[in-house]
GUMIPA-73323 format. One line per field, with one value per atom (N, C-alpha, C): residue number from 1; residue in one letter; chain; atom name; x, y, z. Coordinates in Angstrom, 1 decimal. Example, Ala and Ser with C-alpha at 12.3 -4.5 7.8 and 13.67 -1.06 7.14 Angstrom:
% GUMIPA-73323
pos = [1:1:1:2:2:2];
code = [a:a:a:s:s:s];
unit = [A:A:A:A:A:A];
site = [N:CA:C:N:CA:C];
c1 = [13.2:12.3:13.2:12.8:13.7:12.9];
c2 = [-5.7:-4.5:-3.3:-2.2:-1.1:0.0];
c3 = [7.8:7.8:7.8:7.1:7.1:7.9];
% end
This chain:
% GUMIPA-73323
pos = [1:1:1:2:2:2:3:3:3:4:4:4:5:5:5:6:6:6:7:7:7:8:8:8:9:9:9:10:10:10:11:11:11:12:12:12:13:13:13:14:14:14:15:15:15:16:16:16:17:17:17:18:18:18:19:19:19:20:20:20:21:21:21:22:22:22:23:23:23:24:24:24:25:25:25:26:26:26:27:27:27:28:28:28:29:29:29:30:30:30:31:31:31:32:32:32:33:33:33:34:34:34:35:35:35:36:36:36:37:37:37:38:38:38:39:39:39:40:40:40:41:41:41:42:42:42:43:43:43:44:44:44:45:45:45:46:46:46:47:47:47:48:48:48:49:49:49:50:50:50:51:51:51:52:52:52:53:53:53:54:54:54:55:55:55:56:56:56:57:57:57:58:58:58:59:59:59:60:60:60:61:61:61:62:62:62:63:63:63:64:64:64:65:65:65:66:66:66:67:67:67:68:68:68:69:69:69:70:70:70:71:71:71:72:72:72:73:73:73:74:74:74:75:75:75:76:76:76:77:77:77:78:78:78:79:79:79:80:80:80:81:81:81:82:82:82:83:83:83:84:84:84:85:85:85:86:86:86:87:87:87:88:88:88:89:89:89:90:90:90:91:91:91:92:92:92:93:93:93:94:94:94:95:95:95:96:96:96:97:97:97:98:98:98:99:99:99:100:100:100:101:101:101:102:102:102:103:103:103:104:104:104:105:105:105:106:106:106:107:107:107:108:108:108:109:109:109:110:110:110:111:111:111:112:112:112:113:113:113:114:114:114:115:115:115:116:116:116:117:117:117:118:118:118:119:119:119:120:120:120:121:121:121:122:122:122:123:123:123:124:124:124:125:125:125:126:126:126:127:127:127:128:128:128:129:129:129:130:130:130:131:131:131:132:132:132:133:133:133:134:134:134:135:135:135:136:136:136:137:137:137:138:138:138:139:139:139:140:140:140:141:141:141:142:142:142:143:143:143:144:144:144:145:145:145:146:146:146:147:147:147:148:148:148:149:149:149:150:150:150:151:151:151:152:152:152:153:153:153:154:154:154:155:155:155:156:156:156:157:157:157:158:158:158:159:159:159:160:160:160:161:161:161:162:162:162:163:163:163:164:164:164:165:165:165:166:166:166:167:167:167:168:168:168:169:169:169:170:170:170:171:171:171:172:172:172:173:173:173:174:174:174:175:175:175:176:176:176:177:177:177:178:178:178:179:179:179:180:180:180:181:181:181:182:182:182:183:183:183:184:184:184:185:185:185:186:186:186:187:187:187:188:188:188:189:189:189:190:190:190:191:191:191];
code = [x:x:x:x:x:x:x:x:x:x:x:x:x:x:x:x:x:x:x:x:x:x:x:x:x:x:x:x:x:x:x:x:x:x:x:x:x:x:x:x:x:x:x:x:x:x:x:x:x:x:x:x:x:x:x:x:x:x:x:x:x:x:x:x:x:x:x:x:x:x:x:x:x:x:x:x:x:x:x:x:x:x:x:x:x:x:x:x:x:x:x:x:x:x:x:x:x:x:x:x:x:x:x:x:x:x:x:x:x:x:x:x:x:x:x:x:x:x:x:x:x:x:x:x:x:x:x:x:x:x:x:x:x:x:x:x:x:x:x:x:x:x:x:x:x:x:x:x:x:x:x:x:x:x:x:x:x:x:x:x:x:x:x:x:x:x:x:x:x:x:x:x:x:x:x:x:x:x:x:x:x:x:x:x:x:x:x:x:x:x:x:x:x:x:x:x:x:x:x:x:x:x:x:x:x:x:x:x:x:x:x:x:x:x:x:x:x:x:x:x:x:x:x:x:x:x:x:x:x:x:x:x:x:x:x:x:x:x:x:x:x:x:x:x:x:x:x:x:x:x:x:x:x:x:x:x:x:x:x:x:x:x:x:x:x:x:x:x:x:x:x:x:x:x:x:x:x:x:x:x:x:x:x:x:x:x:x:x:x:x:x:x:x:x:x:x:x:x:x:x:x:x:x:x:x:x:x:x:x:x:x:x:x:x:x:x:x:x:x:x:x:x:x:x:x:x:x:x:x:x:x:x:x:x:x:x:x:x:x:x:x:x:x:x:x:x:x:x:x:x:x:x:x:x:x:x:x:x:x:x:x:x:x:x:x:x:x:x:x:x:x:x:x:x:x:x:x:x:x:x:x:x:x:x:x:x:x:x:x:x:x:x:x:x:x:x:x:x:x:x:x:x:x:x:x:x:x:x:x:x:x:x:x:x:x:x:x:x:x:x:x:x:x:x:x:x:x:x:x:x:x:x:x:x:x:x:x:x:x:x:x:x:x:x:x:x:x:x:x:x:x:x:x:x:x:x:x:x:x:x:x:x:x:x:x:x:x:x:x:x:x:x:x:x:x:x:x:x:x:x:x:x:x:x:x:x:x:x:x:x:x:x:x:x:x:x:x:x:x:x:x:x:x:x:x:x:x:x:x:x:x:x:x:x:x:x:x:x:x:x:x:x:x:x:x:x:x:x:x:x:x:x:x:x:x:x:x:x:x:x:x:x:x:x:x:x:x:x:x:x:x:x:x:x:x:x:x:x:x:x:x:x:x:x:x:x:x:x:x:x:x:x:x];
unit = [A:A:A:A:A:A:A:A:A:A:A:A:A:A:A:A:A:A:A:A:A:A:A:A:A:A:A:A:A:A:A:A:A:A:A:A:A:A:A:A:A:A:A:A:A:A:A:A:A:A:A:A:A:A:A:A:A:A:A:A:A:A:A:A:A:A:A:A:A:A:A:A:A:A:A:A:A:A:A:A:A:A:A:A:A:A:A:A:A:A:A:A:A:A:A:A:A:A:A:A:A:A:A:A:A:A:A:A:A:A:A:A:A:A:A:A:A:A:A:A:A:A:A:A:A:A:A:A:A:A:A:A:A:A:A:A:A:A:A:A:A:A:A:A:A:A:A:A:A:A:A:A:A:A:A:A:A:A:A:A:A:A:A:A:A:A:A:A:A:A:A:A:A:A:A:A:A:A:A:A:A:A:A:A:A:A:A:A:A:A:A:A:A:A:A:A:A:A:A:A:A:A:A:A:A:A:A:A:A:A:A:A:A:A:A:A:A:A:A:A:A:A:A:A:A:A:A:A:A:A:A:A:A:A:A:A:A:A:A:A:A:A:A:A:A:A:A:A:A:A:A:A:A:A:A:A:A:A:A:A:A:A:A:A:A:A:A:A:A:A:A:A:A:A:A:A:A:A:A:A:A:A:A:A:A:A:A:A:A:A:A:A:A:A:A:A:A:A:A:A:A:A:A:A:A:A:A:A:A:A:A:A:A:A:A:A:A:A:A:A:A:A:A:A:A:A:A:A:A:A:A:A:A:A:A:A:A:A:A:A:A:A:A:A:A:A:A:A:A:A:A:A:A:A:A:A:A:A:A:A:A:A:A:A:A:A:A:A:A:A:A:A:A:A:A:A:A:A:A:A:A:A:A:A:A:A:A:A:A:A:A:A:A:A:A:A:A:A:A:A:A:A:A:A:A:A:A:A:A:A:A:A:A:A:A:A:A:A:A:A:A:A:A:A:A:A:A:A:A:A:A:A:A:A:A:A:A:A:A:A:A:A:A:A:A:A:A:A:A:A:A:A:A:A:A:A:A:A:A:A:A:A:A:A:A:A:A:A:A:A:A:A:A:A:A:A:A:A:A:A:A:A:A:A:A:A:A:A:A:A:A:A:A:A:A:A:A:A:A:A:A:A:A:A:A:A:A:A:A:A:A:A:A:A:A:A:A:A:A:A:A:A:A:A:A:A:A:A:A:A:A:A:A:A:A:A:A:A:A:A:A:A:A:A:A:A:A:A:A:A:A:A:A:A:A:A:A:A:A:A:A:A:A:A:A:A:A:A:A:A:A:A:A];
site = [N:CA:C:N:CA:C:N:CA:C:N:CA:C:N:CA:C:N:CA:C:N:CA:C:N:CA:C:N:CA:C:N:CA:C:N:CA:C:N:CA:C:N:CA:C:N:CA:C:N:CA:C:N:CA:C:N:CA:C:N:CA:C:N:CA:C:N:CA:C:N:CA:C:N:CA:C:N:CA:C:N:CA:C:N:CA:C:N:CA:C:N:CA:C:N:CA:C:N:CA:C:N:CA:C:N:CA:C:N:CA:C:N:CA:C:N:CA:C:N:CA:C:N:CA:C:N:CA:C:N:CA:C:N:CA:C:N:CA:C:N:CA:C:N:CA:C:N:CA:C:N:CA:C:N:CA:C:N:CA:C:N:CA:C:N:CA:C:N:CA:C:N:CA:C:N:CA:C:N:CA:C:N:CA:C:N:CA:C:N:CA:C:N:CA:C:N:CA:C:N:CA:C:N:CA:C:N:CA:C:N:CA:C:N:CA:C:N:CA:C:N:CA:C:N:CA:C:N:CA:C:N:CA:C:N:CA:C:N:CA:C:N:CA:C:N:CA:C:N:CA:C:N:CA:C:N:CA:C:N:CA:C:N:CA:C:N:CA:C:N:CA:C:N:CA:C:N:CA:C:N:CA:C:N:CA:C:N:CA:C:N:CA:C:N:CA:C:N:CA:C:N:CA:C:N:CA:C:N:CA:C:N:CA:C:N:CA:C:N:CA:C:N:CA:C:N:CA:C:N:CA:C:N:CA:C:N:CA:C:N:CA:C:N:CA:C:N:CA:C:N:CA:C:N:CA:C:N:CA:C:N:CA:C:N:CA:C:N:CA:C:N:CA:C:N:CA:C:N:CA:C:N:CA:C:N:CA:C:N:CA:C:N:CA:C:N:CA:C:N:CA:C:N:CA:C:N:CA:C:N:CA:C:N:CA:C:N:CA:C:N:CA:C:N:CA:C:N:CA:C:N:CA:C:N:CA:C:N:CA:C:N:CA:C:N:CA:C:N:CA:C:N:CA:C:N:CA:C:N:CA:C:N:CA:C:N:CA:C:N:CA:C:N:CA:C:N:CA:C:N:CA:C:N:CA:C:N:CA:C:N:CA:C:N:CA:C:N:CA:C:N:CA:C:N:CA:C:N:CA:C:N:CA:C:N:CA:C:N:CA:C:N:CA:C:N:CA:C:N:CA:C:N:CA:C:N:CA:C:N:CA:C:N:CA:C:N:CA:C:N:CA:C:N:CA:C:N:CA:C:N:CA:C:N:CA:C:N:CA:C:N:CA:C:N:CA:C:N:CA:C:N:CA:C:N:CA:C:N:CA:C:N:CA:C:N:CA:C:N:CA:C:N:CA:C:N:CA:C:N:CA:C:N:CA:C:N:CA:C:N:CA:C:N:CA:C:N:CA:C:N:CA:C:N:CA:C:N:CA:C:N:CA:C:N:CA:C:N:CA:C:N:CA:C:N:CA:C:N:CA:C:N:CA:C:N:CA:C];
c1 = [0.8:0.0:0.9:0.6:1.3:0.6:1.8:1.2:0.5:-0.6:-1.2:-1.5:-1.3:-1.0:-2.8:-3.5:-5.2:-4.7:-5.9:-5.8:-5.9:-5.6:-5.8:-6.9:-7.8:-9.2:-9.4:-8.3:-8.5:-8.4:-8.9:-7.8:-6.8:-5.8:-3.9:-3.9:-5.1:-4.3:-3.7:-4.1:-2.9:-2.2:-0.9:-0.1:1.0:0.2:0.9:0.0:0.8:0.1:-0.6:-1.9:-1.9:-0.5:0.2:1.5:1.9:2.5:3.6:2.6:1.4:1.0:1.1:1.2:1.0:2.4:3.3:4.7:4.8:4.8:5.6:4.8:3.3:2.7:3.7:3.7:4.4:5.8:6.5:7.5:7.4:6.6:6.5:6.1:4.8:4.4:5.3:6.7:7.6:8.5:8.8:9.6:9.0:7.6:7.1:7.1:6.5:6.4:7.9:8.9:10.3:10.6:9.7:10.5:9.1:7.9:6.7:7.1:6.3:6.7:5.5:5.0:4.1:4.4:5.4:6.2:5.6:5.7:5.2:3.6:3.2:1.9:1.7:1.8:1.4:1.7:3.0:3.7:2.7:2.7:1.5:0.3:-0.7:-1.5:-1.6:-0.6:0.2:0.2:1.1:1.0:0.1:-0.3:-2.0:-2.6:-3.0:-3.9:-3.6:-1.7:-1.4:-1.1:-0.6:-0.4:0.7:1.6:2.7:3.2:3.7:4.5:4.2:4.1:4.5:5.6:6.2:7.2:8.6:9.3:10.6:10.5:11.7:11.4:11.9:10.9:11.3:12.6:13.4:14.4:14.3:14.9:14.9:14.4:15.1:14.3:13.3:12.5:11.3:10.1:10.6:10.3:9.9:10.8:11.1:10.6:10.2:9.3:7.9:7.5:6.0:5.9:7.1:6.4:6.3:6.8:6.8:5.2:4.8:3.6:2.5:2.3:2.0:1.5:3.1:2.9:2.6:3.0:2.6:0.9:0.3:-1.6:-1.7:-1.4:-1.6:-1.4:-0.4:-0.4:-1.5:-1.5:-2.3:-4.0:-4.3:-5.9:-6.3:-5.1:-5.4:-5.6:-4.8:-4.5:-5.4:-5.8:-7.0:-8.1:-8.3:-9.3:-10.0:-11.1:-11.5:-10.7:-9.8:-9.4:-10.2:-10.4:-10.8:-10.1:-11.1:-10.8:-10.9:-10.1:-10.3:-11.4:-12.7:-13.5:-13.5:-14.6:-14.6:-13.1:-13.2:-12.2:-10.8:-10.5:-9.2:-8.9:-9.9:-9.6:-9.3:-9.8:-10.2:-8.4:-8.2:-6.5:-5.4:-5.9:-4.8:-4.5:-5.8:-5.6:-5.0:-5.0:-4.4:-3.2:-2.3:-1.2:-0.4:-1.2:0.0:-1.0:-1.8:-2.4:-3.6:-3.3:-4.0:-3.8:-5.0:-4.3:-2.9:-3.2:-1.8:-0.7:-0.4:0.6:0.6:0.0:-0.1:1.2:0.6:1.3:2.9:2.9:4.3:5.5:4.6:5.6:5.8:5.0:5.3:5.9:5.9:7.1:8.4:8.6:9.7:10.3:9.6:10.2:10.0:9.8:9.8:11.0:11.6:12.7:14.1:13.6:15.2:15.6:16.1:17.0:15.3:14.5:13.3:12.6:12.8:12.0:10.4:10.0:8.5:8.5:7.5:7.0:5.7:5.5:4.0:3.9:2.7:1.6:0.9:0.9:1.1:0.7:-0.4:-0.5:0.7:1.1:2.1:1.4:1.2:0.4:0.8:2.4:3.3:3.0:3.1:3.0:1.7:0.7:-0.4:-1.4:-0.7:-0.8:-0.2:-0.7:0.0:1.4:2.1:3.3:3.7:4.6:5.3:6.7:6.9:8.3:8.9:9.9:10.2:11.9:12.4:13.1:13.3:14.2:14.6:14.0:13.6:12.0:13.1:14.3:14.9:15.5:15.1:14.9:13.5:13.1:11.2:11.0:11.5:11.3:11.3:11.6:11.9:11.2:10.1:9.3:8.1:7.4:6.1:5.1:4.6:3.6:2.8:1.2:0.8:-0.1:0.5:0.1:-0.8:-1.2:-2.7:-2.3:-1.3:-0.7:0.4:0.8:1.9:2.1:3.4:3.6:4.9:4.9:5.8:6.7:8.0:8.8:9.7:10.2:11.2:11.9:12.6:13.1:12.2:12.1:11.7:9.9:9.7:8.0:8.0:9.0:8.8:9.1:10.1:10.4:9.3:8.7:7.1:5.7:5.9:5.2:5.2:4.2:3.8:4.7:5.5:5.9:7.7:8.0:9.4:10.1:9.0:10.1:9.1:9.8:8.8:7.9:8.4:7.2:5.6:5.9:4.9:4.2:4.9:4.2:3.6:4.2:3.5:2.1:2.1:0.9:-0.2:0.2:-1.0:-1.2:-0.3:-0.8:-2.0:-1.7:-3.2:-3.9:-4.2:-5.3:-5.8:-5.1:-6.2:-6.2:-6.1:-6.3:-7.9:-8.1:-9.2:-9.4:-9.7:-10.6:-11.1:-12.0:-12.9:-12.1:-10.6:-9.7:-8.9:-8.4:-7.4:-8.1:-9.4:-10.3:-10.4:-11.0:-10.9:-9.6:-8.2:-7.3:-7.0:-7.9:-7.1:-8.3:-9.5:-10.7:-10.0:-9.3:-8.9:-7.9:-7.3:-6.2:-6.7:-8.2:-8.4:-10.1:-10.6:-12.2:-13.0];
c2 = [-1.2:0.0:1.2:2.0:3.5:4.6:5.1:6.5:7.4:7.9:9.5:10.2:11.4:12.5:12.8:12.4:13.2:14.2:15.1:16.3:17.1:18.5:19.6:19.9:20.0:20.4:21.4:22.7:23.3:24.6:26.0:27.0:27.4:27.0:28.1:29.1:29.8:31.0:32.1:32.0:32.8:32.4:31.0:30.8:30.7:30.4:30.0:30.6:31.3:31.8:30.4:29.9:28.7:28.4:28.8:28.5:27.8:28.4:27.8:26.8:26.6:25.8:24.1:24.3:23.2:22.8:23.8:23.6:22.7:22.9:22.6:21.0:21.0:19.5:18.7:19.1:18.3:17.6:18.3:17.9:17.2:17.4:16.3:15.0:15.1:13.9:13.1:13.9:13.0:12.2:13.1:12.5:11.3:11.4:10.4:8.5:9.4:8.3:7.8:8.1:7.4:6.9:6.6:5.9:4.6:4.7:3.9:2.7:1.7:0.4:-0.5:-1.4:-2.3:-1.9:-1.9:-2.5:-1.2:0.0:1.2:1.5:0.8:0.8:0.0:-1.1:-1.6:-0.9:0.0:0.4:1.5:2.2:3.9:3.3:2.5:1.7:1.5:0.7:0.4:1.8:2.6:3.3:4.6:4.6:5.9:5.0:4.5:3.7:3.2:3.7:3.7:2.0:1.2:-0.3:-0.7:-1.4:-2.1:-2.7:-2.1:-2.9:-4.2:-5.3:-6.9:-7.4:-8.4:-8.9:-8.3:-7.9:-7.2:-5.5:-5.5:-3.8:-3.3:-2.9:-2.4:-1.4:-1.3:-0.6:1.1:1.7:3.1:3.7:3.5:4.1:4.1:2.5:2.4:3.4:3.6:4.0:5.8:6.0:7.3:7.7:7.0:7.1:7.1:6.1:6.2:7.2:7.9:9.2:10.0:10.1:11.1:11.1:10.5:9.8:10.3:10.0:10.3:11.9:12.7:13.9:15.0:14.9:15.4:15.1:13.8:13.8:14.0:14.7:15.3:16.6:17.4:18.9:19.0:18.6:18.9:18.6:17.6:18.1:17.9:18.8:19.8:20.7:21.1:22.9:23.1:24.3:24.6:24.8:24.7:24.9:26.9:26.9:28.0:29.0:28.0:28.6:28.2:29.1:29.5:28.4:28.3:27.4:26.0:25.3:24.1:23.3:22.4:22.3:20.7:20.7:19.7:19.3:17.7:17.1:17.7:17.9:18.4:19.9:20.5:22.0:21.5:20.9:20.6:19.8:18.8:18.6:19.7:20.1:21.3:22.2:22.4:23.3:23.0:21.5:20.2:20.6:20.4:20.3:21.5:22.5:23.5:24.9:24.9:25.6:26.1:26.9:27.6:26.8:27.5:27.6:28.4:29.6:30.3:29.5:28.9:28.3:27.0:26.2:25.6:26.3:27.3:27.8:27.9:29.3:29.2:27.9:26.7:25.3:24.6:25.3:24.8:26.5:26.9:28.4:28.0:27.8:27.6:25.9:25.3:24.4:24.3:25.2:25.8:26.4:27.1:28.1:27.4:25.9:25.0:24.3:23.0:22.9:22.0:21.8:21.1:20.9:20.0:20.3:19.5:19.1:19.0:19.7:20.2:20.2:19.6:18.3:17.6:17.6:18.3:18.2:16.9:15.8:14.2:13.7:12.7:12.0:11.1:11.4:10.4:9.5:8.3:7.0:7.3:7.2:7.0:7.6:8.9:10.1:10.6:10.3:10.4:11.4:12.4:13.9:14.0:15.1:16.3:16.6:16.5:16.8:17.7:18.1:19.2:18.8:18.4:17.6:17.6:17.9:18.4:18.0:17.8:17.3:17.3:16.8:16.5:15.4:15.0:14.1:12.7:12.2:11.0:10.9:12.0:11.8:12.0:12.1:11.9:10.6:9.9:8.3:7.5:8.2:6.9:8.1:8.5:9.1:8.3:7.9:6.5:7.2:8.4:9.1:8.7:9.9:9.7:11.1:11.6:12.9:13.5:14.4:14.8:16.2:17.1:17.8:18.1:18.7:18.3:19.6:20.6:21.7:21.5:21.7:21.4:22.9:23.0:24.1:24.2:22.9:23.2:24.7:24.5:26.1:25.9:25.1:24.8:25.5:24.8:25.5:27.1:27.4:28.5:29.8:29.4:30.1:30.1:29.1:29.2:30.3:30.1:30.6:32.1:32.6:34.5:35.0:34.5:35.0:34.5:36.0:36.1:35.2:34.3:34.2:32.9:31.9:30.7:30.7:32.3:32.5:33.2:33.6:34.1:32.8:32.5:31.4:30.2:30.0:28.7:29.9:31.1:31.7:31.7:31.8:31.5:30.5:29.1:27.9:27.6:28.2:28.0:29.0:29.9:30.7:29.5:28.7:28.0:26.5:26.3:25.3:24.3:23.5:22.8:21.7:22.3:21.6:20.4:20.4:19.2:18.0:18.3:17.5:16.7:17.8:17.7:16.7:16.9:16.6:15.0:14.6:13.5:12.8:13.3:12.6:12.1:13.4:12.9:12.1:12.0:10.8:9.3:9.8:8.4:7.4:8.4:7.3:8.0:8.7:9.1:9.1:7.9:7.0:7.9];
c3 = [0.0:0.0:0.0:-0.8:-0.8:0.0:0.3:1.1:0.7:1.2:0.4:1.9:1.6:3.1:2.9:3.8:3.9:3.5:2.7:2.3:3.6:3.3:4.3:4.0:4.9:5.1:5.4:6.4:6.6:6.0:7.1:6.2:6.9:6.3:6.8:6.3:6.1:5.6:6.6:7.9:8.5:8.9:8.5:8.2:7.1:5.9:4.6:3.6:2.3:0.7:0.7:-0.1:-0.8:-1.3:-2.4:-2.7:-2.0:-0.6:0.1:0.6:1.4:1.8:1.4:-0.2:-1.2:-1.1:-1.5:-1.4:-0.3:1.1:2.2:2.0:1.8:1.8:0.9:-0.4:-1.5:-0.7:-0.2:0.2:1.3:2.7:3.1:2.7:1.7:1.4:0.6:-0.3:-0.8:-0.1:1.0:1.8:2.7:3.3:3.9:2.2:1.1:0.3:0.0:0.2:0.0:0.9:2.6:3.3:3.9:3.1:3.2:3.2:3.9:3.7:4.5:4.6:5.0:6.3:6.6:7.8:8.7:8.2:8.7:8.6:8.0:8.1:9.2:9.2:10.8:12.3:12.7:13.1:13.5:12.1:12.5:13.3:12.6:13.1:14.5:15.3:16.6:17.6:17.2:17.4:17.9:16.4:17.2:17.7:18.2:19.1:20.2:20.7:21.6:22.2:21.2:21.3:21.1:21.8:21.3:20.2:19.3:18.2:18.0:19.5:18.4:18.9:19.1:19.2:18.2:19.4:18.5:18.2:18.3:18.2:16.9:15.5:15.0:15.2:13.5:13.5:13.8:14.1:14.6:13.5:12.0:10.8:10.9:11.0:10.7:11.8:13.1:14.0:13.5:13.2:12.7:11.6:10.6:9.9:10.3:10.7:11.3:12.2:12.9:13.6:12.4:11.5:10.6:10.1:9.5:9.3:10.5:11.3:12.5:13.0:13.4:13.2:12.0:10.7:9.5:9.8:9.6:10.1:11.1:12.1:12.9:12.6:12.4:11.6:11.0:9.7:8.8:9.2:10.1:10.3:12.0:12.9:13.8:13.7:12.6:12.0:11.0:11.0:10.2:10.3:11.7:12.3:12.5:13.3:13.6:14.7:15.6:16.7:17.9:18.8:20.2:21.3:22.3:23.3:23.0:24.0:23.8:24.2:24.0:25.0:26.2:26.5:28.0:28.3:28.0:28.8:28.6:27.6:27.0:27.2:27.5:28.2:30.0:30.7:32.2:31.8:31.2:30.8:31.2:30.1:29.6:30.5:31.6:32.9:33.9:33.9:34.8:34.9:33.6:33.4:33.2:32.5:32.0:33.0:33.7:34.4:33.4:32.2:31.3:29.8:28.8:27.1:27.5:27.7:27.8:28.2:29.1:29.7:28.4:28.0:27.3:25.9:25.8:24.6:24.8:26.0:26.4:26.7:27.1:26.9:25.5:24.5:23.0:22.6:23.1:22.5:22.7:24.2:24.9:24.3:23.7:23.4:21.6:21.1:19.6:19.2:20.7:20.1:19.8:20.5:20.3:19.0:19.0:17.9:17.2:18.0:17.4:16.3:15.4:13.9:14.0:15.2:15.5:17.1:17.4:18.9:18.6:20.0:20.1:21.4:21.4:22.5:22.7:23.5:23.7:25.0:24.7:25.8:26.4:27.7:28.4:29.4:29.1:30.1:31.3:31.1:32.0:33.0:32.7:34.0:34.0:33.2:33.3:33.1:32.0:32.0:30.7:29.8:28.6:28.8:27.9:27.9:26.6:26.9:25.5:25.0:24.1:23.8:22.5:22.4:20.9:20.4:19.3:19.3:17.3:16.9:15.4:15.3:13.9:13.4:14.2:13.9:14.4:16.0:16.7:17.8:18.9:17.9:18.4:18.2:17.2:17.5:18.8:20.0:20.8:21.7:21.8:22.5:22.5:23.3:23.7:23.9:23.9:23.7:22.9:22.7:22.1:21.0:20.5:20.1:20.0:20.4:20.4:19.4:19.2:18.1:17.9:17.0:16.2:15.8:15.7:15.8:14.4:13.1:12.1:12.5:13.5:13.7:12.8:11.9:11.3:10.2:10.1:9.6:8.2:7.2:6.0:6.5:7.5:7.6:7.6:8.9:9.0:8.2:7.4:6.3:5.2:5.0:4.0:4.8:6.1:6.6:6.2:6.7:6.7:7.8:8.8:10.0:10.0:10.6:10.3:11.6:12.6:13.5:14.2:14.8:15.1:16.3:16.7:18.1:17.7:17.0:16.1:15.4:14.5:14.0:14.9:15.8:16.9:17.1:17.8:18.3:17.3:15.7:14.6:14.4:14.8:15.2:15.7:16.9:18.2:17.4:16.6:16.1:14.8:14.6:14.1:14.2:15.5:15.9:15.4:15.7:15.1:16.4:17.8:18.4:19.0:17.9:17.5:17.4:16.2:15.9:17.3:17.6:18.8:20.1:20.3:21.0:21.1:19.4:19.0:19.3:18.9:19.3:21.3:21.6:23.3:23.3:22.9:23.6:23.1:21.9:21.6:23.2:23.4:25.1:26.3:26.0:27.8:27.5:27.1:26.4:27.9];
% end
């Protein structure tokens, strides 16, 4: 089975021209289709759903690929949304752990401004709470999380972007957040 990236459903436009928007997709989706493989299809699978791999531990590539996979559908239909607040469970969350949305934001700023080419906002079983965690796409592989969003920081986004700087750009992030989306992902590991 070959890869195809869901379309964007949303609107970025106060992030990205159409142009760049298409641009930055194309290039992810090449990059995810050069490293597709059955093997990662089971893996993503496993994965969002918060399930063990299987006997044996896939290879780090493969690992790293299916985050890729992972967080790129998670970008693309978190974002795009209308904005505002977050609602029920996942707002009552979000206040849990980061006190506020605001505080929420400042832990994906503060961890946007580093060498990070994703920040994900993620369910952790472990500790039992939201986390903010960020890192280069091959060292996000060996994070056990489970993403609820996906923050594409890298220089390549933010240079497509409308905003000269990635603190800016994370805050038009959360202006068009999609909710509903995000929502859906945390009911998925907190039923």
């Amino acid at each position: 089975m070959a890869f195809t990236l869901a379309p964007a459903t949303g609107d970025f436009r106060a992030l990205f021209t159409n142009a760049n928007r298409d641009k930055l997709r194309e290039q992810e989706h090449a990059e995810l289709v050069s490293t597709w493989s059955p093997e990662i299809d089971s893996l993503v699978t496993a994965m969002t759903h918060n399930h063990s791999s299987g006997p044996g531990a896939p290879q780090r590539s493969t690992v790293e690929a299916a985050n890729g996979v992972i967080f790129t559908s998670a970008y693309w239909t978190v974002f795009g949304g209308p904005g505002g607040n977050p609602p029920g469970s996942l707002a009552s969350r979000i206040n849990a752990d980061f006190s506020s949305l605001s505080g929420l934001k400042s832990a994906v700023r503060g961890v946007a401004g580093g060498p990070a080419d994703w920040v994900v906002v993620g369910w952790d079983a472990g500790l039992g709470k939201l986390i903010v965690v960020g890192a280069p796409m091959e060292e996000l592989g060996q994070w056990a999380g489970t993403p609820i969003m996906a923050f594409d920081v890298s220089s390549r986004a933010v240079a497509l972007s409308k905003h000269s700087n990635t603190d800016d750009y994370v805050d038009s992030c959360f202006d068009i957040v999609d909710w509903f989306q995000a929502k859906l992902r945390y009911d998925i590991v907190n039923p």
